[in-house]
VOGUFI-620154 format. One record per residue (C-alpha): residue number from 1; residue in three letters; x, y, z. Coordinates in nm, 3 decimals, decimal comma, padded with zeros to 5 digits. Layout:
<pts>
PT tordren kelo      c1      c2      c3
PT     NUM  ALA       X       Y       Z
...
</pts>
This chain:
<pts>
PT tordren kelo      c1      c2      c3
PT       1  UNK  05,430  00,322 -03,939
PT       2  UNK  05,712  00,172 -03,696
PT       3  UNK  05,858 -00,145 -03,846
PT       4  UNK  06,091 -00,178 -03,569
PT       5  UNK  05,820 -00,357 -03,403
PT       6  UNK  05,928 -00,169 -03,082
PT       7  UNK  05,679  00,031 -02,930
PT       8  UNK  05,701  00,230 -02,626
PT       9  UNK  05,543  00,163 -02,252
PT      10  UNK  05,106  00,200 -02,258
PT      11  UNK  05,139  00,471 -01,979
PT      12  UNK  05,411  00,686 -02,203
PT      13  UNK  05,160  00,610 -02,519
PT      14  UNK  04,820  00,723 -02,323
PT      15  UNK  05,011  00,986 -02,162
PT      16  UNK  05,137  01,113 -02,530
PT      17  UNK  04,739  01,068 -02,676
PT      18  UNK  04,641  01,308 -02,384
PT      19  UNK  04,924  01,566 -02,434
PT      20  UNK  04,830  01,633 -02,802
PT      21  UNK  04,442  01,554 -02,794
PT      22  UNK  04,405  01,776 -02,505
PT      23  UNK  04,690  01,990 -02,540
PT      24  UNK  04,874  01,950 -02,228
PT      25  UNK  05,238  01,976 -02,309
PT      26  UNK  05,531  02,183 -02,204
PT      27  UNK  05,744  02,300 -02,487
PT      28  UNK  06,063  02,534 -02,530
PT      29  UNK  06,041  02,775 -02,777
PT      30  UNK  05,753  02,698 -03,048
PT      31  UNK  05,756  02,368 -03,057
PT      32  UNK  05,709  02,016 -02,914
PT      33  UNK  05,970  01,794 -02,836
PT      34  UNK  05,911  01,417 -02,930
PT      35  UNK  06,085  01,072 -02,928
PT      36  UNK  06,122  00,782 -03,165
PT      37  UNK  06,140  00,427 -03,053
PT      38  UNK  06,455  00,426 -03,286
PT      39  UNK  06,621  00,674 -03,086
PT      40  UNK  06,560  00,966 -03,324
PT      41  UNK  06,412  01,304 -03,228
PT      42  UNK  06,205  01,577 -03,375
PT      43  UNK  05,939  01,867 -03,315
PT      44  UNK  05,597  01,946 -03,384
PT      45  UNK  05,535  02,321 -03,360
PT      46  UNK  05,259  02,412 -03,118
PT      47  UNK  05,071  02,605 -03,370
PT      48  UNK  05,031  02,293 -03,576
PT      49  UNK  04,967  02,105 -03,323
PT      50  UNK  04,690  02,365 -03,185
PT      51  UNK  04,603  02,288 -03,552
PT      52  UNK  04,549  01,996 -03,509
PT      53  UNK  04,820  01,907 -03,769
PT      54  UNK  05,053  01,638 -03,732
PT      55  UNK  05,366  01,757 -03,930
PT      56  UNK  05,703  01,608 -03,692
PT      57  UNK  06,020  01,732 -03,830
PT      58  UNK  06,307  01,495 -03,768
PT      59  UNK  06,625  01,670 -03,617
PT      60  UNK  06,928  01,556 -03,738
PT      61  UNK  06,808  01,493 -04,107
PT      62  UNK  06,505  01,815 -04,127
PT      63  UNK  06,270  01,525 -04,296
PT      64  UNK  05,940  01,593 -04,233
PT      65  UNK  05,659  01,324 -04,151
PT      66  UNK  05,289  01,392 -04,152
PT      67  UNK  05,053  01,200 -03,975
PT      68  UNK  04,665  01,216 -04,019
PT      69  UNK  04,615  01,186 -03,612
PT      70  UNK  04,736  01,105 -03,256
PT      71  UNK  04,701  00,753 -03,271
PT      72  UNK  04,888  00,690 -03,666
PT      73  UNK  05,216  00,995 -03,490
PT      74  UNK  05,227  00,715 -03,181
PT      75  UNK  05,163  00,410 -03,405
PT      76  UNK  05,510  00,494 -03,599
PT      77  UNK  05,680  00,526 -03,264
PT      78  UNK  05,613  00,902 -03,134
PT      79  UNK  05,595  00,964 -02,799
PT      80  UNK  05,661  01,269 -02,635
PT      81  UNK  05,996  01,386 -02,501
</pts>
């Protein structure tokens, strides 16, 4: 969960629900590119995310956060990049 409090714009939120609920992203390589409201960055690969599996791993430190949906991967600050 974000405990920065900070949370990004509604549109970029609803815009980031649609892109993995309906699968309308554009990607490089095999993966996703996402954004953290505390300036990180990390990647969901499009097979888990045609998976519906929300497994983000975190660039500069490889850790790897799961979340059980959409809404809990933008709740902790996730948006798409």
């Amino acid at each position: 969960m974000n405990t920065t409090g900070e949370v990004w714009s509604s549109e970029l939120r609803e815009q980031t629900r649609k892109a993995v609920e309906d699968f309308d992203f554009a990607f490089l390589g095999d993966s996703v590119a996402f954004k953290n409201v505390d300036g990180r960055f990390g990647a969901i690969t499009v097979s888990d995310l045609l998976g519906e599996q929300f497994k983000l791993t975190v660039r500069r430190s490889g850790d790897i956060e799961t979340f059980a949906d959409a809404q809990q991967l933008i709740d902790a600050g996730w948006a798409i990049d």
